[in-house]
C-alpha positions in Angstrom: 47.2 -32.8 60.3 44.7 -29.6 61.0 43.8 -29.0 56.9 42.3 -25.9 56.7 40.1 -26.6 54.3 38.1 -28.8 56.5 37.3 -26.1 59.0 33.5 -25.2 58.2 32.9 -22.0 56.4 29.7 -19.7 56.6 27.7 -17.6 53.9 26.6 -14.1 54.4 23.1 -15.3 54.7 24.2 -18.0 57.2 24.4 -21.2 55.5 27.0 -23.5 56.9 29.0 -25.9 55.1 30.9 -28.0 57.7 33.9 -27.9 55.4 34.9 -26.2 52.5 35.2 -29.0 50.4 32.9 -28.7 47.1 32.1 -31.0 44.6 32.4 -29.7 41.2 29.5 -30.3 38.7 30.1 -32.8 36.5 28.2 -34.1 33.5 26.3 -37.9 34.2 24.9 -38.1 30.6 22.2 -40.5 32.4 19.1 -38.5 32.6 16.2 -40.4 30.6 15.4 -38.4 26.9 12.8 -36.0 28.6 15.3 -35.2 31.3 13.8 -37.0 34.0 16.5 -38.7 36.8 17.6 -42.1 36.5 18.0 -44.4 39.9 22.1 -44.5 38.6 21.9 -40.5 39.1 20.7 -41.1 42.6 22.8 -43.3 43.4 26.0 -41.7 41.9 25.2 -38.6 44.0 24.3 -40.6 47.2 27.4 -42.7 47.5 29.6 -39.1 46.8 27.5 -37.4 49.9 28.7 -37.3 53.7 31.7 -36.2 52.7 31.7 -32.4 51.0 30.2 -29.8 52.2 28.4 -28.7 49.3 27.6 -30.9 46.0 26.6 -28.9 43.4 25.1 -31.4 40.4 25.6 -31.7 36.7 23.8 -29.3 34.6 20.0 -29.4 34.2 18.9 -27.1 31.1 15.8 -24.5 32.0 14.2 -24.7 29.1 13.8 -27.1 26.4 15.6 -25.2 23.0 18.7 -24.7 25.8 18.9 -28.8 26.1 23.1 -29.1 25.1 23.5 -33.0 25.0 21.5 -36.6 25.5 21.3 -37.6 28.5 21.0 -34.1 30.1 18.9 -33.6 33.3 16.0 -31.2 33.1 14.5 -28.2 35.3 12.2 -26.8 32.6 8.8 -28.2 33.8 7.2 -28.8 36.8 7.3 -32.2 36.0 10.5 -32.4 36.8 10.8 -31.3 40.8 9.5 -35.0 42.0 12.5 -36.9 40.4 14.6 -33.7 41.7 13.8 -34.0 45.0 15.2 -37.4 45.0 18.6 -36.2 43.9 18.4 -33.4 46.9 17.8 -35.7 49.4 20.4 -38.0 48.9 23.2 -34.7 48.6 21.9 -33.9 52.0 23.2 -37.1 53.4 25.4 -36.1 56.8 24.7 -32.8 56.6 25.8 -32.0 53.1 24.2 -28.7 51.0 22.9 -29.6 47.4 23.0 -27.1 45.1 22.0 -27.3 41.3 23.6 -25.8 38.5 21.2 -24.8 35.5 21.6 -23.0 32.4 20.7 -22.7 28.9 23.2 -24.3 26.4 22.7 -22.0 23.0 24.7 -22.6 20.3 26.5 -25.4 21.9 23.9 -27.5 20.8 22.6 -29.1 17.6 19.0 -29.6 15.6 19.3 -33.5 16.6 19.5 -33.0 20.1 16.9 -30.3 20.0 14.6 -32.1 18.0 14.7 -30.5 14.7 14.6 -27.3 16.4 17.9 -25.2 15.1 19.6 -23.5 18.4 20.0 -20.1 19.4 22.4 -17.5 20.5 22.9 -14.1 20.9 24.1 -14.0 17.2 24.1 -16.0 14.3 27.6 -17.3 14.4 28.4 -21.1 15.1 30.9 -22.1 17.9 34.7 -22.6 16.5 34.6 -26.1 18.1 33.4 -28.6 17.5 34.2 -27.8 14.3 31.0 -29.1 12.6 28.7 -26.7 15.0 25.3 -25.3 13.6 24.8 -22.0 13.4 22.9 -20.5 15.8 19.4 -18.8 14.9 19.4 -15.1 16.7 17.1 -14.6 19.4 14.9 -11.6 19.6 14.0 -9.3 22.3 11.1 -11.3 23.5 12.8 -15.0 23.5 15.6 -13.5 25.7 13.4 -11.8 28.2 11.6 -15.5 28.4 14.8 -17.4 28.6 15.3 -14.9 31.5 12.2 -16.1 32.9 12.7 -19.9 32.6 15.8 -19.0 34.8 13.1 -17.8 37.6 11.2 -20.7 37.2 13.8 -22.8 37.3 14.9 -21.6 40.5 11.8 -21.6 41.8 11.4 -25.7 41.1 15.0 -25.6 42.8 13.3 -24.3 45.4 10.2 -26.3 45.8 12.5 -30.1 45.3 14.7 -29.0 48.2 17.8 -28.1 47.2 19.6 -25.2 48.7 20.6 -23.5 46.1 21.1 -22.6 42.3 24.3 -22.3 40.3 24.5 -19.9 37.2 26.3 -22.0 34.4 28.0 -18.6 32.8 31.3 -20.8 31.5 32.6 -23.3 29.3 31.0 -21.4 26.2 27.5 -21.8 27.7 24.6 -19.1 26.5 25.0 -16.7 29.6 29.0 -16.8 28.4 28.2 -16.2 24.4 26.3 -13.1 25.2 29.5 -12.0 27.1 31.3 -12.6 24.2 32.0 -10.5 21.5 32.6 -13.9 19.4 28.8 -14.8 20.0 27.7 -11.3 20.6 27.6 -9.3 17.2 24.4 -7.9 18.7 24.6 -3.8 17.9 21.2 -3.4 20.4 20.6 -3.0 23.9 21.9 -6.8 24.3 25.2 -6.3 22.8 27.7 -4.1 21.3 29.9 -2.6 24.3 31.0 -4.9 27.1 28.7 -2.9 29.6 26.1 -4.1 27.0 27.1 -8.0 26.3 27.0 -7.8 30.8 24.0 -6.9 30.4 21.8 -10.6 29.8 23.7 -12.5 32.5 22.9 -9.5 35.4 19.4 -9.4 34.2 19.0 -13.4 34.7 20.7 -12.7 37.9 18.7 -10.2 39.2 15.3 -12.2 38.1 16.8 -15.3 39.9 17.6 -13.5 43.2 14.2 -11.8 42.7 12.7 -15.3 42.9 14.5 -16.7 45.9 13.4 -13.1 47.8 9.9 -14.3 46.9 10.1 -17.5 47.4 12.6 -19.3 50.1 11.5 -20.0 53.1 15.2 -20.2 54.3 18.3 -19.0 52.9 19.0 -20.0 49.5 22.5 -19.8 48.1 22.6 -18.0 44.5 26.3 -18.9 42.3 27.5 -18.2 39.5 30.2 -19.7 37.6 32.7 -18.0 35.0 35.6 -19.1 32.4 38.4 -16.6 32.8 39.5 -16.8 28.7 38.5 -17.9 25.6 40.8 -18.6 22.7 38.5 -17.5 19.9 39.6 -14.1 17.9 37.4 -12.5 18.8 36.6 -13.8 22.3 36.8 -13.3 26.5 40.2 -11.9 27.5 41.3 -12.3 31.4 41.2 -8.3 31.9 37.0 -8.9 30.7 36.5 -11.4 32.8 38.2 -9.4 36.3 36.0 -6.7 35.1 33.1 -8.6 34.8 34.1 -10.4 38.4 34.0 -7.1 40.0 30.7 -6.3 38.7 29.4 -9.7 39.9 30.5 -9.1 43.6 27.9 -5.9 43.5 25.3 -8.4 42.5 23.5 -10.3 45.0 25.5 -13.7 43.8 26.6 -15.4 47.1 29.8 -16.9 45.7 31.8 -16.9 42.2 33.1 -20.4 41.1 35.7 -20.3 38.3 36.1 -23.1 35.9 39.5 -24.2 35.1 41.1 -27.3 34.3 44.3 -25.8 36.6 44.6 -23.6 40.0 48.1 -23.4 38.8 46.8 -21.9 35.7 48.6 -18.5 34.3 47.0 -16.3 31.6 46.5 -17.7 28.1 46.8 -15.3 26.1 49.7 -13.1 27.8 52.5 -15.9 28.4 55.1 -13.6 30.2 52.7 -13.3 32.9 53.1 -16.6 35.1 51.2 -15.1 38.4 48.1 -17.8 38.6 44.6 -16.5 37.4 43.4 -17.7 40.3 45.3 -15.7 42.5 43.8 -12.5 39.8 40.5 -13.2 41.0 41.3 -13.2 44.8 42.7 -9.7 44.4 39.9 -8.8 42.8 36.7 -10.4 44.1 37.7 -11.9 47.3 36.5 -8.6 49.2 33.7 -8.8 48.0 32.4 -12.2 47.5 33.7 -16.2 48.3 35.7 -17.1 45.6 35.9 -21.1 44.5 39.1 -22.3 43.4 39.3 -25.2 41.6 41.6 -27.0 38.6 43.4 -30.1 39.1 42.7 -30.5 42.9 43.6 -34.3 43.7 45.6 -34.7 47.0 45.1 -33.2 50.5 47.9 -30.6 49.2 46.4 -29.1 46.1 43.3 -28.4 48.4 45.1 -26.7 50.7 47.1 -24.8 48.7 43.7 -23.3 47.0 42.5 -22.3 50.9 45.6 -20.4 51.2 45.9 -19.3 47.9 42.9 -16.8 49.5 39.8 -19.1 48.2 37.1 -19.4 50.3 36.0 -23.0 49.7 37.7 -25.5 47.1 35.8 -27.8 44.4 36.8 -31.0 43.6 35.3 -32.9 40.4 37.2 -35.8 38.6 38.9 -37.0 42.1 35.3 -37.5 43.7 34.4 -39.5 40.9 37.4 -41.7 41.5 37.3 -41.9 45.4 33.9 -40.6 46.4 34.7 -41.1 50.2 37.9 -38.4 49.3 36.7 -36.1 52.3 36.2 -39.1 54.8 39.8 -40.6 54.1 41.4 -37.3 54.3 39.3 -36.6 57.9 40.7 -39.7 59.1 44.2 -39.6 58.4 43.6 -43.0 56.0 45.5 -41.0 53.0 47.0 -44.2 51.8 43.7 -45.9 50.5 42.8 -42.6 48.7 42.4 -43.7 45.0 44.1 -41.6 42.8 43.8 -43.8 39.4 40.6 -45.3 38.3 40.1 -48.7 36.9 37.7 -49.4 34.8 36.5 -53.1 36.5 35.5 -50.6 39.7 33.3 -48.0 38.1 30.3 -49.9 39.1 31.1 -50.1 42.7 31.8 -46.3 42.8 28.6 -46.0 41.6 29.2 -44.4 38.3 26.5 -44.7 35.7 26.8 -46.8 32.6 26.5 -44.1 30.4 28.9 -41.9 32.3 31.3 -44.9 32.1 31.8 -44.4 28.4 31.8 -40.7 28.5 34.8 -41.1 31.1 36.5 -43.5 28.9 35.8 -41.5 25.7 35.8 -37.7 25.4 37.5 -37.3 29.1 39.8 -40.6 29.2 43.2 -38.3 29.0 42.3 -36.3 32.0 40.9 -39.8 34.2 44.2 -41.7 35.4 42.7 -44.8 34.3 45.1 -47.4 36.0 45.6 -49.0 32.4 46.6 -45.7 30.9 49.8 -43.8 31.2 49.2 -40.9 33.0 48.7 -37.1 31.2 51.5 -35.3 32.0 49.4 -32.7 30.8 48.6 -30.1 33.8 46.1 -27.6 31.8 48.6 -25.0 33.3 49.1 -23.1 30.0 45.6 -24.9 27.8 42.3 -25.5 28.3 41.5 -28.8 28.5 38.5 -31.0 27.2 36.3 -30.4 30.6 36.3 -26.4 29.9 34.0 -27.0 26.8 35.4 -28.8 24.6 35.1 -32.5 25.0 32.3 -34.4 22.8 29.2 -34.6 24.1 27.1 -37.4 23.3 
């Protein structure tokens, strides 16, 4: 069968995946204490490349109070580009893009994993879940224009250890998301206050990050950012803020807009009459504009396909690649029936899955992993957010 979403797709600035399969970022939890890569991370990602057309990695925090659990992998020192390097170049197996996804985690962090050091937010209001989360010290004027800096620097180490790109973490409650929201934001200065104003930290850290790729890419450099469509804090991030704030993005200089959600087949949360899918919201809105990647619950050859045609530009896949990391090869070659779709936990070290991430997976995410000894979830995320939108335990 011709499935559409292996045809290759092409950027505005002419990058070319050679399908428009993506690999969703997914926490590891196996980067040493200071951040540094581990040769399980390496390996993870190499045995998961050749296939997409674009990997884009777990998380890596750009500066070190916006670390958001152990294990975490680091772009907030310079340090740190020699061990990334080694995670680009096994992405770019067969022709495969790497991009990395960085952020800063604010409140959803804690004083152990920081150190002693008490997080920060846009306000001084702790996170509704976990329920025993710290309350967040308020940053001033000066610490956000420097986290907006460590965002340029971290792009710039991006840069320098090969990768193609950079990935703006602004979902799953992360700190470019609690200065979006009026839950986080109390802020009553130029950093908060109207929803013009709680825009107004994540379009400045985009704006300094495509300032640094201007600078300093000596070939076209992909620039993402990623968005949760709703939050179910009062108050919080209703679907009408987030279209609004998609349609602002696409005047940015962002090169695609990733959504996270747990569902393609998701409807609105919050307005249960409505069942057209949010995903479909965003291609009327942002599709125009910029490439939109759909994602949520994409397992078989089907679900992907429905995405493409759904008016997505590309398609992200997470928890199936960890389960069948040669997904994309099977599919190519019509070998469909030796696609795994249940894990078992006596394979996780021949996929390649570090030991750490083996008891994350059976821990915080084990109701959303089709372990083969598990019934499965009949849970589809279509009407709830699920653990991998910001709410599963960390470590």
């Amino acid at each position: 069968m011709n499935w559409n979403f292996l045809q290759p797709y092409t950027f505005a600035k002419g990058i070319t995946l050679k399908n428009r399969v993506v690999m969703a970022p997914m926490t590891t939890m196996s980067s040493f204490f200071d951040g540094s890569i581990t040769g399980d991370e390496v390996d993870y990602y190499a045995e998961r490349a050749g296939g997409p057309g674009m990997i884009i990695t777990g998380v890596a925090y750009v500066a070190e109070n916006g670390k958001g659990f152990e294990g975490e992998l680091s772009i907030a020192k310079d340090a740190d580009i020699k061990g990334l390097s080694r995670i680009a170049d096994a992405i770019h197996k067969d022709g495969t893009k790497a991009i990395i996804q960085i952020f800063h985690a604010g409140r959803k962090s804690n004083s152990k994993i920081l150190r002693g050091v008490q997080p920060v937010s846009a306000s001084p209001i702790a996170a509704t879940h976990p329920a025993d989360s710290a309350t967040p010290r308020e940053l001033s004027h000066e610490e956000i224009e420097s986290i907006i800096q460590d965002f340029g620097k971290a792009t710039l180490r991006a840069i320098q250890a090969g990768f193609d790109g950079v990935e703006l973490h602004g979902a799953n409650t992360y700190l470019l998301q609690q200065f979006v929201s009026p839950h986080s934001n109390r802020r009553s200065d130029e950093w908060g206050g109207s929803f013009e104003k709680r825009m107004r930290f994540p379009l400045a850290v985009i704006h300094e990050v495509a300032s640094v790729i201007a600078a300093h890419a000596e070939k076209p450099f992909l620039l993402g950012y990623r968005l949760s469509p709703e939050e179910i804090d009062t108050p919080g991030i209703r679907l009408e803020d987030s279209l609004a704030f998609a349609d602002k993005l696409g005047d940015t200089s962002i090169d695609y807009l990733h959504l996270s959600l747990a569902s393609y087949k998701r409807t609105p949360l919050h307005h249960p009459s409505d069942q057209e899918p949010v995903l479909d919201k965003f291609v009327q809105v942002i599709s125009n504009k910029k490439p939109l990647v759909g994602i949520g619950s994409v397992e078989r050859p089907e679900d992907a396909e429905a995405v493409i045609h759904g008016g997505a530009a590309l398609v992200a896949i997470g928890r199936e690649l960890i389960r069948e990391p040669k997904w994309v090869q099977k599919v190519e070659t019509g070998d469909l029936g030796s696609i795994r779709y249940r894990l078992s936990a006596s394979e996780m070290d021949e996929l390649r899955i570090p030991l750490a991430m083996q008891a994350y997976l059976e821990g915080s995410f084990r109701k959303v992993m089709h372990f083969t000894t598990d019934e499965l979830n009949e849970d589809n995320y279509r009407n709830s957010l699920a653990p991998m939108e910001g709410f599963e335990k960390k470590m």
